[in-house]
Every structure is written in C-alpha cells, then in structure tokens.
PLY file of the C-alpha trace (Angstrom):
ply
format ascii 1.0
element vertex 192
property float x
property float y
property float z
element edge 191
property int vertex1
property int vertex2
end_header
-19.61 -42.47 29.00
-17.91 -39.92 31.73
-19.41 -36.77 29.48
-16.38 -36.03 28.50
-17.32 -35.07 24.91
-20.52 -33.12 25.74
-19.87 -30.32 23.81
-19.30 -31.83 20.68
-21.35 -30.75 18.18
-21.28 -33.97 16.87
-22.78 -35.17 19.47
-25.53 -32.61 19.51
-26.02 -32.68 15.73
-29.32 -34.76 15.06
-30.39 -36.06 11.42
-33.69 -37.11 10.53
-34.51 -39.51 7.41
-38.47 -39.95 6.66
-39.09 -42.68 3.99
-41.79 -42.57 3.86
-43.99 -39.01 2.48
-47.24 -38.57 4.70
-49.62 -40.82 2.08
-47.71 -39.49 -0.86
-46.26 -42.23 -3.05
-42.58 -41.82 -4.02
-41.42 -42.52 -6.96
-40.17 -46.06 -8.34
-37.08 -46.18 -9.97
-36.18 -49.85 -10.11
-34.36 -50.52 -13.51
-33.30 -46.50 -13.99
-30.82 -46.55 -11.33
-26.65 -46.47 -12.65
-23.73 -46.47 -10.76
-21.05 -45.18 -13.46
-17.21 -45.11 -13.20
-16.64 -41.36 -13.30
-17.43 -38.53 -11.30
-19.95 -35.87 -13.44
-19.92 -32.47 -11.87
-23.40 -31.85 -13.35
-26.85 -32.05 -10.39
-29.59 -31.00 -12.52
-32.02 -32.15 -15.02
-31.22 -33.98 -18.11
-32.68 -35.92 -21.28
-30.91 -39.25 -20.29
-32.82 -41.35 -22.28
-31.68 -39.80 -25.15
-28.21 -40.66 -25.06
-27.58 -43.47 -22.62
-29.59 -46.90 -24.15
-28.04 -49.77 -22.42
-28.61 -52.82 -24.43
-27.84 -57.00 -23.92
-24.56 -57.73 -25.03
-25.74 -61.37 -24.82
-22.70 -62.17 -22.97
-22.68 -63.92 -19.45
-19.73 -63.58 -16.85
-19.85 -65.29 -13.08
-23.39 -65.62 -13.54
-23.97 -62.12 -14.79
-26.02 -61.12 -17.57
-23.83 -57.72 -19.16
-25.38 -55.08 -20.42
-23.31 -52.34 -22.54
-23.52 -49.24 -23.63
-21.97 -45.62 -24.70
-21.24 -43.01 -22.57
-19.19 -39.74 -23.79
-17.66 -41.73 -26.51
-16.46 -44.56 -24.26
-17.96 -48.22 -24.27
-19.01 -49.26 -21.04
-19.89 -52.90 -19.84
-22.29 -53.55 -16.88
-24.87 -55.62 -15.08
-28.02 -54.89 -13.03
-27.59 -56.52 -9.28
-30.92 -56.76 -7.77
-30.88 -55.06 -3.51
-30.53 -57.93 -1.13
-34.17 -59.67 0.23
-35.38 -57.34 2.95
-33.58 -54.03 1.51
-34.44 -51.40 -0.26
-32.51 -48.06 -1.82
-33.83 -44.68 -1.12
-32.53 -41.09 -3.47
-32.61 -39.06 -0.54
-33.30 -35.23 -0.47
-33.08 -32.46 2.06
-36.61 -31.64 2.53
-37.73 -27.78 3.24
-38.35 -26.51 6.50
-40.57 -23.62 6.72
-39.93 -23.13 10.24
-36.15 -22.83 10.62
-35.28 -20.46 13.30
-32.31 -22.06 14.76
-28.77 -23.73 14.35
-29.79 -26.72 16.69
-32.32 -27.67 13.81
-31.68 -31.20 12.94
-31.13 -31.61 9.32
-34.60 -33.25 7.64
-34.06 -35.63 5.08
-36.97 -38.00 3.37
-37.46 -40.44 0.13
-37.75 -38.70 -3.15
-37.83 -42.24 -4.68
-36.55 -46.10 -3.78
-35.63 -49.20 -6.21
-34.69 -52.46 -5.92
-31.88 -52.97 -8.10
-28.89 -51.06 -9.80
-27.12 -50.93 -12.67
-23.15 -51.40 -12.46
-21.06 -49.91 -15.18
-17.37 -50.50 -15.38
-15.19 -49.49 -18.10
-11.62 -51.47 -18.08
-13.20 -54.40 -17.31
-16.07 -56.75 -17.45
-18.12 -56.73 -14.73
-17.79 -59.70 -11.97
-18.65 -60.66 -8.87
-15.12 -59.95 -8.03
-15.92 -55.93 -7.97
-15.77 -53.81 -5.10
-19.01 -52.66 -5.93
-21.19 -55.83 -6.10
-18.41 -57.04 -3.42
-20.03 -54.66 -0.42
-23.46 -56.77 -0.93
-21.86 -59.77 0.62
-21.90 -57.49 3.94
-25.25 -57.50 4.20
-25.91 -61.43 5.28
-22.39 -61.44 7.11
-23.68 -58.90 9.64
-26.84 -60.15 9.99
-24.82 -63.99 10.37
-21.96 -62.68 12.68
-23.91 -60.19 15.14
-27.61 -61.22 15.10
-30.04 -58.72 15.48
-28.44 -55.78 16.74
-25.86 -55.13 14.01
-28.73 -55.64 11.68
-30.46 -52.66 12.52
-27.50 -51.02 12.72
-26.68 -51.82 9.04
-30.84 -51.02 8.36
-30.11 -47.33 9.86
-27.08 -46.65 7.95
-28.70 -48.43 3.85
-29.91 -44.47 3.46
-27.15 -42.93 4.03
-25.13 -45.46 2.11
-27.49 -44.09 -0.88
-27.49 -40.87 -0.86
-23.91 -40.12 0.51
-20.96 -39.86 -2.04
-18.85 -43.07 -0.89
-15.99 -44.88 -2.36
-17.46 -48.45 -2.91
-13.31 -49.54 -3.00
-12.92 -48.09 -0.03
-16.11 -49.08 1.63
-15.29 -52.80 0.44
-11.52 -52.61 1.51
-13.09 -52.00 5.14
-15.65 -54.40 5.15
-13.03 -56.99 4.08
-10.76 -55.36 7.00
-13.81 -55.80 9.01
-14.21 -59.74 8.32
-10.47 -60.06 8.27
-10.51 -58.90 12.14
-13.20 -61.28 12.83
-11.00 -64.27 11.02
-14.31 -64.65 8.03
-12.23 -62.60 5.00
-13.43 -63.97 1.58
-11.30 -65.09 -0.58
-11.74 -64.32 -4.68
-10.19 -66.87 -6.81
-10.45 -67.74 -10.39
-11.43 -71.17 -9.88
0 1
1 2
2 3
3 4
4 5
5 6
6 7
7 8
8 9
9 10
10 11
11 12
12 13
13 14
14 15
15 16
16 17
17 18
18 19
19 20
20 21
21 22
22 23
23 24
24 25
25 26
26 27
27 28
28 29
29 30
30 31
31 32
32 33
33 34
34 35
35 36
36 37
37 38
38 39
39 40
40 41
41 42
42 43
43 44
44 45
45 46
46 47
47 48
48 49
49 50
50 51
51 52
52 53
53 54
54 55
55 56
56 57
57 58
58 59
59 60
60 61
61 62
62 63
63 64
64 65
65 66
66 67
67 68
68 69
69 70
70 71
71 72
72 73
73 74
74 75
75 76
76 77
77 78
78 79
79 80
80 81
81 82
82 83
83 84
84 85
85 86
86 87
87 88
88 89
89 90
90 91
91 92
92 93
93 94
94 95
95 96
96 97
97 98
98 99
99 100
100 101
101 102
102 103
103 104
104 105
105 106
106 107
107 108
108 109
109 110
110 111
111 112
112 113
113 114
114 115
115 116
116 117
117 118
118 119
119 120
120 121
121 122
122 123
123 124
124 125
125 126
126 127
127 128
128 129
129 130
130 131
131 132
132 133
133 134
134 135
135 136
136 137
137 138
138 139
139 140
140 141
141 142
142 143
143 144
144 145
145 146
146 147
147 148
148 149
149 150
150 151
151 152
152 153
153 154
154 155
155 156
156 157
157 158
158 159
159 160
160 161
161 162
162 163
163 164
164 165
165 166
166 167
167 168
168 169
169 170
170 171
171 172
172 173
173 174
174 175
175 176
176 177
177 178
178 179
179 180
180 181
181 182
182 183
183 184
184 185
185 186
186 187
187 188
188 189
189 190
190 191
C-alpha cells in the first residue's frame, strides 16, 4: 500500500471485542436464542417467557425437527440449528470506559453471553435447509475447505460481529453464494 488512504478514518478507527470477562463467567444462553422474521423496534427488558412458548409440532422437514409457536397473533414455524463444531455465538455489548478522553478511543466491545445453537422462526413457510438463514452455515466449512488456514481466522474474527451486527441473512447468503459462484463451487438446492 502507497499510503494513499492514510487519512481515512477508517483506517484509523480501531475496535476491540473481549470474550472473554477477566474471570467473570458470562452468561449461557444456548436454547434461548431466536432469530424471528420481523424487525421489533423495542431494546429493553421483557417477560418473554410469558408469551412466547415454542412447543414440538412433531413434524420433521429435510431432517429438521419444527418447533412452532405464537407470536403477536401470528403462527410461526421453526427449528433450532446447533453453531458449527469449533464456533461459538457471542451477544455483544459496548462495555463502559471510565477513562474516555479522546475521539481516537477505539470502541470496546466484550461477551455479555455466548450459545451454541439458535432458534429459526419463519412465518410463510416451513423451515428447510433451503433458507438463507441456515444456508450461510454452509460457509463456514467452504472457507475453511477452499482457503486453508488463513481465511479461517479471517471468518473466526468476523463470527462476533456477525452476532451482534444487524445483517440481512438473504443478503449475506446471496453473497456467499456470489462468493462460491466466483470460485466455480455454487450449491445447488433441488427438491430431489
């Protein structure tokens, strides 16, 4: 690089994610976490439990065991994915600086909690493994298949800030398939 871009704030910006919380445990939320098919402009506390009870459905699609449940009226139908071996998710949140003087501050983030799987909820359909969603898993092993080691990590960096940032998973899957596509590997989904 010819420095051309060295006053980018971009390039000076600097973000820091601890995961783990100097001998304090975090919290375990394997089984409690939901990705839901709306958008609720609510952050705060709640009494979930109260109104959201997944149950079976006893029904099995792809391989999936669904789950359904109610949600503002409308029936929902979903199925928990477990994280793939060697990953974990992290809720993320901005921890408190007492000492910030500056701008140049990097932004401090650390692990409020972590789990191991997550709960997909769709509400047209029935979940399958056809869905963006459970789609962007696959990425995972072809990254660590296509690129070895080094695109590993890279992925390992960026599994917290696919967490706790607000993504798209249609759009993040529709550039991971662009991704393989490039690379001549695209998946195919059939019905067969």
């Amino acid at each position: 690089m010819d420095g051309g871009n060295e006053g980018s704030p971009l390039l000076r910006s600097q973000t820091t994610v601890n995961l783990s919380r100097s001998g304090e445990a975090v919290a375990d939320l394997t089984g409690k976490v939901h990705q839901l098919p709306c958008c609720i402009k609510y952050n705060g506390p709640t009494s979930v439990s109260d109104y959201f009870k997944p149950k079976c459905s006893g029904m099995e699609v792809d391989g999936l065991t669904l789950e359904e449940t109610y949600f503002r009226g409308r029936k929902l139908h979903g199925t928990t994915v477990p994280l793939p071996d060697g990953y974990s998710g992290f809720i993320l949140g901005k921890k408190s600086s007492e000492k910030k003087t500056n701008t140049e501050t990097p932004d401090c983030w650390e692990a409020n909690a972590k789990f191991q799987n997550v709960t997909v909820w769709n509400h047209d359909s029935l979940p399958s493994n056809d869905d963006a969603f459970l789609r962007t898993f696959h990425w995972f092993a072809v990254a660590k298949a296509v690129s070895g080691v080094g695109l590993d990590l890279h992925i390992t960096e960026l599994t917290p800030q696919f967490v706790w940032q607000d993504y798209s998973f249609g759009s993040l899957a529709r550039f991971l398939d662009n991704c393989l596509a490039q690379r001549g590997m695209l998946r195919t989904y059939t019905d067969e």
